[in-house]
Phi, psi and omega in degrees: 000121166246207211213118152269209177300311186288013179084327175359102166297126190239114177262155215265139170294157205264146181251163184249150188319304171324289176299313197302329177297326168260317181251100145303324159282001189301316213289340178286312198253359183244142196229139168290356170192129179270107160288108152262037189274019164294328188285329171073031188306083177320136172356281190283121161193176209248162194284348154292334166292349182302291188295324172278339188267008176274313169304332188284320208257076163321290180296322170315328168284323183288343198255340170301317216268331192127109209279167193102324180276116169246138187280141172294273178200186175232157183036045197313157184249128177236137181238123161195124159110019187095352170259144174258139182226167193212085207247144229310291209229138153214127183253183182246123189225145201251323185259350178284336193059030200192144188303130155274119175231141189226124180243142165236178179226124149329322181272190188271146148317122175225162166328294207309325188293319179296355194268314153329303171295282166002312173299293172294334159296320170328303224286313190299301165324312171277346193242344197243297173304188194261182172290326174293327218276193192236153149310116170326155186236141159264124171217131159289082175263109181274154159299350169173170181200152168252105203292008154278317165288340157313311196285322174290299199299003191219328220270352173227353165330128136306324197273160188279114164222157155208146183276170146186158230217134168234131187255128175259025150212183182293162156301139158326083191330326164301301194312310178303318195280298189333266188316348156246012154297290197283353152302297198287355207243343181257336167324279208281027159280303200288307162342288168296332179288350168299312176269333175283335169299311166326293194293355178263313163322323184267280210296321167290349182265345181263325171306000000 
């Protein structure tokens, strides 16, 4: 668990076979959960309300997604077999050196979603990136996810995908001050157990 600029809690993404074989760092730069409550999103709303307040509040996003990250387009346009496609959002990431495409969803995560991403990572890779470039990344932001079901759904995928889930309000501040009492508390667990292990090692190294 970390902290963004904004004081926040930010959980870092769990990386995946896929993504860890090519970005070993993705996992640092990619968050398992997005606050868009800049957006003023009603209970209820729909992925066009989604897809325009992201595009209106651009910079706000950028500063949510994170640095490093440059925007592409919206509803990016892909042509492949003679059919027209559309893809949400595509970005830039400078250190990664490779396209983002973030499709979103109103619902919860289900498998099926993954296979459209896919797609377009396939379509962007042969047809869009550059020669220079690194193999494209996927990410899906869903209104919730159930991370067993991420964890089935992913655990044999060839393609760089990641789920992450976007709230459109801040955490409960107690709830926010709890998770981070037991970060720390799993912080100084490991700590000690690190130095008793050290202090075990030295005392056995002298008999």
């Amino acid at each position: 668990m970390l902290l963004d600029s904004s004081g926040r809690c930010s959980t870092p993404q769990k990386s995946r076979p896929a993504v860890r074989q090519n970005y070993p760092e993705a996992v640092s730069i990619f968050k398992d959960a997005y606050n868009v409550e800049f957006l003023d999103l009603p209970e209820v709303h729909h992925e066009a309300d989604l897809h325009r307040g992201l595009v209106a509040k651009l910079k706000d996003f950028l500063i949510e997604l994170g640095r490093d990250f440059c925007y592409v387009g919206s509803e990016y346009p892909l042509q492949v077999g003679g059919q027209d496609f559309a893809l949400d959002l595509l970005f830039f990431h400078r250190g990664l050196n490779c396209l983002v495409a973030i499709e979103l969803k109103v619902t919860r995560f289900e498998p099926e979603y993954l296979g459209k991403l896919a797609f377009y990572l396939e379509a962007l890779d042969r047809d869009v990136k550059k020669a220079h470039e690194s193999p494209s990344i996927g990410v899906l932001l869903c209104a919730s996810k159930d991370n067993e079901v991420v964890e089935y759904a992913l655990s044999r995928t060839l393609s760089p995908a990641l789920i992450a889930e976007y709230q459109t309000h801040l955490p409960d501040k107690k709830l926010l001050q709890a998770k981070l009492h037991e970060f720390y508390l799993q912080d100084a667990s490991a700590e000690r157990k690190k130095l008793s292990d050290a202090s075990k090692k030295h005392r056995t190294g002298k008999k």
